[in-house]
C-alpha positions as CSV (number, residue, x, y, z in Angstrom):
1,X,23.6,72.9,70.8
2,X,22.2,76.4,71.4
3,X,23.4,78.8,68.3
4,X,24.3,81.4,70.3
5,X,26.3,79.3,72.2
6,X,28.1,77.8,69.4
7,X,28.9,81.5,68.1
8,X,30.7,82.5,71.3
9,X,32.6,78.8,71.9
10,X,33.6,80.0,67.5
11,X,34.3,83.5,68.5
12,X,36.6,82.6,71.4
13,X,38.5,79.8,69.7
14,X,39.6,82.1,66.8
15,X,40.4,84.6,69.6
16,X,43.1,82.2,71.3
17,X,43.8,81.0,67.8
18,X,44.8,84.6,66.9
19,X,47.1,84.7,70.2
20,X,48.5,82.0,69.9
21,X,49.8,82.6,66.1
22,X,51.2,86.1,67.2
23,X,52.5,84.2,70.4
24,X,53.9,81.4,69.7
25,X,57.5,81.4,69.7
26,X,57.3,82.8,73.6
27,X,54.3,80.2,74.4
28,X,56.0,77.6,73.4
29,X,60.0,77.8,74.0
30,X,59.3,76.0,77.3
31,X,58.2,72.4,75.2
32,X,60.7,70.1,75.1
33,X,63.2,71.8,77.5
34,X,61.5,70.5,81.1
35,X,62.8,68.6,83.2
36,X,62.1,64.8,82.3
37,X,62.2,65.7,78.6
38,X,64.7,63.4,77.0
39,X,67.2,65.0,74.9
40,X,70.5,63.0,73.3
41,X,73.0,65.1,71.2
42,X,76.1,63.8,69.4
43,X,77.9,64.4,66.6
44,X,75.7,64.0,63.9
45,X,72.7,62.8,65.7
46,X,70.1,64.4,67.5
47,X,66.9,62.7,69.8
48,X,64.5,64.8,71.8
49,X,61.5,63.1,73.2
50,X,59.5,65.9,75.3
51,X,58.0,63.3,77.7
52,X,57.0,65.5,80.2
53,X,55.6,68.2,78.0
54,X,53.6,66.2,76.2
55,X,52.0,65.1,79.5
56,X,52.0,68.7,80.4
57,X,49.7,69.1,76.8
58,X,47.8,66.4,77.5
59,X,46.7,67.2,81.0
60,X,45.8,70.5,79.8
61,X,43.9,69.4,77.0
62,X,42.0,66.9,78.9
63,X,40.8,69.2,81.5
64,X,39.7,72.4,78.6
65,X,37.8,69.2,76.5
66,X,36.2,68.3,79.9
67,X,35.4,71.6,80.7
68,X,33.6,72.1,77.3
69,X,32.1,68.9,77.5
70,X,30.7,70.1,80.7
71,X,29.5,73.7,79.4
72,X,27.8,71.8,76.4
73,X,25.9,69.1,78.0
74,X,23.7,70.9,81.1
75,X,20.6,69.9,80.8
């Protein structure tokens, strides 16, 4: 890997990083509440399993890692 590349993929991680510690509460109050997300309340017990939002993650983190993957490997 290129140094100079590395210092910008550093610099813009701890960019978003930054955002998303200010941002957080209002970037993430839509996990666990979409639809499919499985939530069970009763008296004295509670269940959530985010089902959808996990997939939701884990699409978007599979297409960013790609992406990078990508950027990284040109010949």
């Amino acid at each position: 890997m290129d140094l100079g590349r590395g210092l910008i993929l550093l610099g813009v991680l701890l960019i978003l990083l930054g955002l998303a510690w200010v941002y957080a509460p209002r970037l993430l109050s839509w996990f666990g509440h979409l639809p499919g997300d499985i939530r069970i309340e009763r008296d004295g017990f509670r269940f959530y399993f985010p089902l959808v939002s996990m997939l939701g993650v884990s699409l978007v983190l599979s297409l960013v890692l790609n992406l990078l993957a990508r950027w990284f490997h040109k010949p």
